[in-house]
Every structure is written in C-alpha cells, then in structure tokens.
C-alpha positions in Angstrom: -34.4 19.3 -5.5 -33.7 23.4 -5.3 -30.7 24.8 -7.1 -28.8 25.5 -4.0 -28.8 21.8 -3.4 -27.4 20.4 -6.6 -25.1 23.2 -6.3 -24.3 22.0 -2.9 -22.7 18.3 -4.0 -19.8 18.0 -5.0 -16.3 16.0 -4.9 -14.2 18.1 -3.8 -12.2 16.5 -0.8 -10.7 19.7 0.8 -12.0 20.9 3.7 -14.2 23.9 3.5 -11.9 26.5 5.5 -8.6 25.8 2.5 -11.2 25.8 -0.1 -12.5 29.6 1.0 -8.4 30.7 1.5 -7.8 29.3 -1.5 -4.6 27.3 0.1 -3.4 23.5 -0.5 -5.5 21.2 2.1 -3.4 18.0 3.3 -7.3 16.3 4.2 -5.9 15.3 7.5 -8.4 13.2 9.8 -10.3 14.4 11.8 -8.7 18.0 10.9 -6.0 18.9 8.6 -3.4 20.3 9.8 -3.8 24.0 8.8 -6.8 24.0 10.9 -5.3 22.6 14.0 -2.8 25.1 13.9 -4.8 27.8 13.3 -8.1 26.3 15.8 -10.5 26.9 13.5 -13.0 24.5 12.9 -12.4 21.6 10.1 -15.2 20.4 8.4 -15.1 18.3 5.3 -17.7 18.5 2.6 -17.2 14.7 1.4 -16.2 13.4 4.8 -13.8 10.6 4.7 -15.9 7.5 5.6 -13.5 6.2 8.5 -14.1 2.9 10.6 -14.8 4.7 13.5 -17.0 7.4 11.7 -19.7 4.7 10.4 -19.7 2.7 13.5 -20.4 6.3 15.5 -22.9 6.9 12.5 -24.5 3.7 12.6 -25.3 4.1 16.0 -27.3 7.3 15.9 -30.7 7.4 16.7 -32.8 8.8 13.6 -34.3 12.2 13.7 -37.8 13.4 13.4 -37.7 15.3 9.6 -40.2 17.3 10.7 -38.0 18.6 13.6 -35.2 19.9 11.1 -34.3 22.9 10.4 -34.4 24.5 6.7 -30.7 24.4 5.4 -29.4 25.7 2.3 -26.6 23.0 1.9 -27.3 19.2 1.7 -26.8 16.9 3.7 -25.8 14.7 1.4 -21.7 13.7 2.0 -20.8 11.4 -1.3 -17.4 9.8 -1.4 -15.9 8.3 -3.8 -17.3 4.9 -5.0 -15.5 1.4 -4.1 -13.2 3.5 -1.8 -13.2 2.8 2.0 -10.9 4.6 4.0 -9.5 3.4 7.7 -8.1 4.7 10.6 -5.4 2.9 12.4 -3.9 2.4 15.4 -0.4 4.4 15.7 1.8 1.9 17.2 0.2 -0.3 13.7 1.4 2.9 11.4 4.8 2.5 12.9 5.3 -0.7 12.6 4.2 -0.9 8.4 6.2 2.4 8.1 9.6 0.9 9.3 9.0 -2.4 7.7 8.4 -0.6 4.2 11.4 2.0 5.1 13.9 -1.0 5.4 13.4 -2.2 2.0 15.9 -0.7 0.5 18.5 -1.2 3.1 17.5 -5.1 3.4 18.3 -4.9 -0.8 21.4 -3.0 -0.3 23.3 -5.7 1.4 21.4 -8.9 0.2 20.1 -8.1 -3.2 16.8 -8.9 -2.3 13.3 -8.2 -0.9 10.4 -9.9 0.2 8.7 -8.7 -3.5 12.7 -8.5 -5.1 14.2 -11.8 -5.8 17.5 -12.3 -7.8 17.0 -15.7 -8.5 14.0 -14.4 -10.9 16.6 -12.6 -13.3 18.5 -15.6 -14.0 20.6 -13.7 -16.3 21.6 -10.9 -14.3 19.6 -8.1 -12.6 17.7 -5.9 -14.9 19.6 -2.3 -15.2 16.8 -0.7 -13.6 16.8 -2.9 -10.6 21.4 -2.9 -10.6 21.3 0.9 -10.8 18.9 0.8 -7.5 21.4 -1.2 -5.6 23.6 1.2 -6.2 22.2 4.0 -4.5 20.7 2.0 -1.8 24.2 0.9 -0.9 25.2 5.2 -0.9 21.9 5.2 1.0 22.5 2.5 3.3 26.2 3.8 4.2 24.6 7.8 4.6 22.3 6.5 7.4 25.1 5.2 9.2 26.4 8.6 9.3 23.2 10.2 9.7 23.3 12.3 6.3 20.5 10.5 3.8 19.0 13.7 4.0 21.4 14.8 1.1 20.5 12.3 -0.9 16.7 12.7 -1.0 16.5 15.1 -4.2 18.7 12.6 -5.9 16.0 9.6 -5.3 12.8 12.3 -6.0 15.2 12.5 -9.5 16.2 8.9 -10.2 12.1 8.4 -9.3 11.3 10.4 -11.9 13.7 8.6 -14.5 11.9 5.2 -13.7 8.7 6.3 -13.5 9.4 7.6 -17.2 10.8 4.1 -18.1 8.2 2.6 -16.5 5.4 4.4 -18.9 7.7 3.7 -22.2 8.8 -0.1 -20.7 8.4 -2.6 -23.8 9.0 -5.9 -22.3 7.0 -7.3 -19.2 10.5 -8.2 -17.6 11.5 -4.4 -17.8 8.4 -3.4 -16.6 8.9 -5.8 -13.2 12.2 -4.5 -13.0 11.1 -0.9 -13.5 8.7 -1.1 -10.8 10.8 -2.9 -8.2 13.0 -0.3 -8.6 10.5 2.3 -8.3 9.1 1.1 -5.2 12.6 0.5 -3.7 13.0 4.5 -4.5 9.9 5.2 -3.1 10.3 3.7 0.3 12.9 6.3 1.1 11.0 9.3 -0.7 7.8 9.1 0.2 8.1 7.7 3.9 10.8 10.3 4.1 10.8 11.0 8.2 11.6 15.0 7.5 8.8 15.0 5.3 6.3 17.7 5.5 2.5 16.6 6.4 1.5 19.9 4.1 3.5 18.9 0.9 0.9 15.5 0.5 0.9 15.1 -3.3 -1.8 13.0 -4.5 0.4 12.2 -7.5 2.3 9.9 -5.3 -0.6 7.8 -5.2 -1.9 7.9 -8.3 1.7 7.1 -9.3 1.8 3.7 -7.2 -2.3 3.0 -8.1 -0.5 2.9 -11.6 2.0 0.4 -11.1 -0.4 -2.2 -9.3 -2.4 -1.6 -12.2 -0.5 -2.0 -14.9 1.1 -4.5 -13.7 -2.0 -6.8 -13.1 -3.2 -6.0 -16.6 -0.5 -6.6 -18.4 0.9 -9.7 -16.7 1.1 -12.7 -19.1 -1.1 -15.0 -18.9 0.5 -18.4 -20.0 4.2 -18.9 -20.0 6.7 -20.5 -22.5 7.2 -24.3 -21.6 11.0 -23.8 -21.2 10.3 -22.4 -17.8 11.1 -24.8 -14.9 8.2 -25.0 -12.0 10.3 -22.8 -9.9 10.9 -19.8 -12.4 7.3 -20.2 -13.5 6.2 -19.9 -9.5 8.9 -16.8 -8.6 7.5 -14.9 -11.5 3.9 -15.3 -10.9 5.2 -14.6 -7.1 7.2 -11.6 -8.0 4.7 -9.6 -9.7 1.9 -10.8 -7.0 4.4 -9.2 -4.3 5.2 -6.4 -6.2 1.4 -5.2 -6.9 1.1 -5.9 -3.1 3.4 -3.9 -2.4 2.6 -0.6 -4.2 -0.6 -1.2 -3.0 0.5 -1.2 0.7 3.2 1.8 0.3 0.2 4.0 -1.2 -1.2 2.9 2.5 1.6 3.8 4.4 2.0 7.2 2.8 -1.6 8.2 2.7 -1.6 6.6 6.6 1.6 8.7 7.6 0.7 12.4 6.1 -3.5 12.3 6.4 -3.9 9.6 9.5 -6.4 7.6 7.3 -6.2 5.1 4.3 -8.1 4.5 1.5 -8.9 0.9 0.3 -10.6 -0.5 -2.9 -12.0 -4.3 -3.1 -9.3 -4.6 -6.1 -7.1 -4.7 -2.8 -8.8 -6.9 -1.5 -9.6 -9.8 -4.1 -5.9 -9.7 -5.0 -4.8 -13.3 -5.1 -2.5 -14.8 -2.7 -0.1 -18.2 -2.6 0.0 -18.8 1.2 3.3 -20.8 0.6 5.0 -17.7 2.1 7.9 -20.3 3.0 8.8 -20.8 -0.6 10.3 -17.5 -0.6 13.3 -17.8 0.6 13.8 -22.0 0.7 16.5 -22.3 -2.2 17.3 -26.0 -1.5 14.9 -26.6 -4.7 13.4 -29.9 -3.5 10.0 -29.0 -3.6 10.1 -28.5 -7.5 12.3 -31.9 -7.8 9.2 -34.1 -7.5 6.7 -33.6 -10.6 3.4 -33.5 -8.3 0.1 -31.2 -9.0 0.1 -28.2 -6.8 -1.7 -29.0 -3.7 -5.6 -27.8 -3.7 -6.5 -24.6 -1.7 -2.9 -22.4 -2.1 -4.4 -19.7 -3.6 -6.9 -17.7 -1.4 -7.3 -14.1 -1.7 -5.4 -11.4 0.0 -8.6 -10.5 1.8 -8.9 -14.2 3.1 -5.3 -14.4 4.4 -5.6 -11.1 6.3 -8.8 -12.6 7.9 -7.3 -15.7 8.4 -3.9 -13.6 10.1 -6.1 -11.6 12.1 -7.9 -14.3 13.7 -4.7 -16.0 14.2 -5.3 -19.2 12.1 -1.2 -18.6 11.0 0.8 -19.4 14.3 4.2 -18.9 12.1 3.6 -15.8 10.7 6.2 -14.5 8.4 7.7 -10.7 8.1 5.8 -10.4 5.0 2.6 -11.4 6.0 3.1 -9.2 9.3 3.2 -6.5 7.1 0.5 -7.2 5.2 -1.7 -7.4 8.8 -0.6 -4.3 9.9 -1.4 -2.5 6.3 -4.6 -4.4 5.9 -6.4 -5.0 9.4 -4.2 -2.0 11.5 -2.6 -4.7 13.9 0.8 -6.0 15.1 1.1 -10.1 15.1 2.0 -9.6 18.9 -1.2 -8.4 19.6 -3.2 -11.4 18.1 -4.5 -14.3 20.2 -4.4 -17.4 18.8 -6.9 -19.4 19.7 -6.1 -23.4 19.7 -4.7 -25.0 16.2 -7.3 -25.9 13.5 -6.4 -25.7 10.0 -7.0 -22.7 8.1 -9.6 -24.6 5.5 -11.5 -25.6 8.9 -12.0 -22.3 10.1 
C-alpha cells in the first residue's frame, strides 16, 4: 500500500468541498446543503452507508481490475463501526417529529408522558422534572399565541442546567428525573421548526447517546423488597422508555437536519415489555393477584418493531407507532395486516 493511499483514509465525515473551504459541513444526504446551494458537486469521503445506497451497491455488476484506471486516492469508504445509517420516507419523518414535539405539551396539561409517569414519584415529582412543567405550561400557552420562539434561548439555557445536573446526579431517582426533564427540553430545542439545517451540532447527539447510556449502566439491578409489583414494573418501565426515547429523539434530530439516521445494535437489542397497555391502566387489578409474570413479555425492541411492521399488533398504541416510524420509517396506516396469529406464532 503506497503512502498516498494510507494518507487517503480517513474518518472524517465532511464532505470534501467544506473540508477544502475550511467551512462547517451539515453532512446532508445525498448533498449537504452548502453544496446544493452553491451546485457544486458533493462527494463524501466516508459515505454514509444509507438503505438505499447498499441495496444500489449490492446490485452492481463487478469490474474487471485490470480495466481500472490508476488513482491516487482509495477507494476504500470506512464508516464508522456498528453504525448503520437510514434514509426514510418524509411523510415517516413527520410523523416521529410531531409525535416527539408534543411531549412536552401532552406533560404540560397532564403531568405525564408515554416515558414520564407521576405515579413513579410517589412522593412528589422530582424538582428537575416540577421545574419542567413549569415552562412547558409558559410553552404550551406561547404556542397558542404563536410566540414560543421567545422562549427557545430560555430552554437551550435551562438544557444546559440539567444536562449539568445530570453529569453531577447522585441518586438513580435524580438521574431519571434529570433526564426526563432533559428530553422534555429537548423536544422543543432540538426539533425546533425555525431551526437552521447549517447549525447541526453533533453535541446534541452525543449529549442524548449519553443519557441512554448512562442510564442503562447505571440502572439498579435488584430492588428493595418494600416495593409493590407495580412500582417495581413503572420503574423498570420508566427508565426502559426513557433510554428509548433519547435514543429515538437523537433519530428525529439527526433525521430532520441531515435526511439520514444513524443506528447501533445497542438500539436494537434494547429490551421491551410488550404490555404497552399497562401504561396508562390505573385500576391496579393486575398487581392484586400474586401470579408469576406471564412467559414471553419481554422481547427486544428490534423484535417488536419487526413484529409492528409486519403487522402482528392490530392495536397498536401511540408509543409503539412512534417507535415504527423511528425504527422501520413507516406510519401504522400504511401496514397491512395480514390475518390474526399470535405474535409467538409468527
């Protein structure tokens, strides 16, 4: 291998006209957006590995090596390992933009999400999570009047705060309630609708990579025996939905400013309760009866948006529509279902 050649690789991921300017790249797909504007030509020299890329790659005929041409760049294109990014359809993007976007409102005036529930903090919503409500409410009542706008560098501030609380959090509880108010922020800063494509931070990502991670590792592992089933269940719940959803905003954001996501398998083997109905049934029967959990609850989060996409779930709830639009790129209206067989028969 010639010097040129080593020289040659590299992982950088802006495209090759920014990198000779010397400007900020945004790494749209398939050009970013300085390019377009300017009609140059956008080439990339570790080219996102998009769905439609590999299957258009995959389908090219091999060439003759003897028929190439000398080059003094390599044709090798590395990206980065366990990373597989996707393109998806823009009616899809829309649909897991607004859902995450109405978080916070959804909190404002019920005091809870489909990752936030009160009933977790049985002795009162953490301070974290109480301040949040707050300014969701002063959120809530500027959209009505179409002036959030004002309050966006408030919310990039408040972020910062709890990102900061986050890092120095002592107790798992305030680390939950830290990130569910982080997220709750996020969902108006980073899916921002005035936002500008060209101001794509890649802190924002690494910033929600960090909460799903964090919180996975430092979840406890056995809990004290004063717990009822139910508490025991909304906190394993809780921080499974919160870690989902981190993971899924980092989509929506990377989705909505570069047209393409990038996924790991950690995303993927994530695990999942498909008792979505549990969520939100308060009646408390279910716990009443001491029985053992029934077998096969548990699948992974890769499973259950297989099983969603080929529409083995005829009741599919809001949060596992969002989780098909953010993991597979489809609406629930668009799956067919085909006739009903259990999910463990498919």
């Amino acid at each position: 291998m010639t010097a040129s050649t080593l020289k040659a690789v590299t992982l950088r991921r802006s495209c090759q006209a920014c990198a000779r300017s010397k400007r900020r790249c945004d790494q749209r797909w398939p050009r970013c957006t300085r390019c377009e504007a300017k009609g140059v030509n956008c080439e990339y020299v570790n080219e996102p590995l998009t769905v439609s890329n590999g299957v258009q790659k995959a389908r090219r005929k091999p060439t003759n090596p003897s028929n190439r041409t000398p080059s003094t760049q390599s044709s090798i294109r590395p990206f980065l390992r366990l990373e597989i990014a996707k393109e998806y359809d823009g009616a899809a993007i829309r649909f897991l933009v607004n859902g995450l976007r109405a978080f916070p409102n959804t909190f404002a005036k019920s005091c809870k999400t489909m990752f936030i529930h009160p009933d977790l903090y049985a002795s009162g919503l953490p301070a974290s999570i109480r301040d949040m409500q707050a300014l969701c409410k002063i959120h809530f009542q500027a959209e009505q009047q179409n002036r959030a706008g004002i309050l966006l560098q408030l919310f990039h501030q408040r972020s910062a705060e709890l990102y900061r609380r986050f890092n120095q959090s002592l107790s798992f509880y305030e680390l939950l309630g830290c990130s569910q108010a982080l997220l709750l922020a996020q969902c108006i800063v980073a899916l921002n609708e005035g936002g500008d494509p060209e101001k794509y931070s890649e802190n924002i990502s690494i910033m929600l990579d960090g909460i799903a991670a964090r919180l996975w590792e430092q979840a406890p592992v056995q809990l004290p025996p004063t717990f009822s089933r139910r508490h025991a269940w909304l906190l394993a719940e809780s921080v499974r939905r919160t870690i989902i959803v981190s993971l899924m905003l980092k989509s929506a954001y990377s989705l909505n400013t570069r047209n393409y996501s990038v996924r790991t398998p950690f995303v993927d083997a994530l695990p999942f309760d498909v008792r979505t109905e549990l969520w939100d049934d308060d009646s408390n029967n279910i716990w009443a009866v001491e029985t053992p959990e029934p077998p096969d609850t548990m699948i992974s989060l890769h499973a259950y948006s297989n099983a969603l996409e080929n529409g083995h779930f005829r009741n599919v709830p809001p949060f596992g529509e969002l989780i098909l639009a953010a993991c597979k790129g489809k609406e629930v209206s668009l799956i067919p279902f085909p006739p009903s067989v259990p999910y463990h028969e498919s």
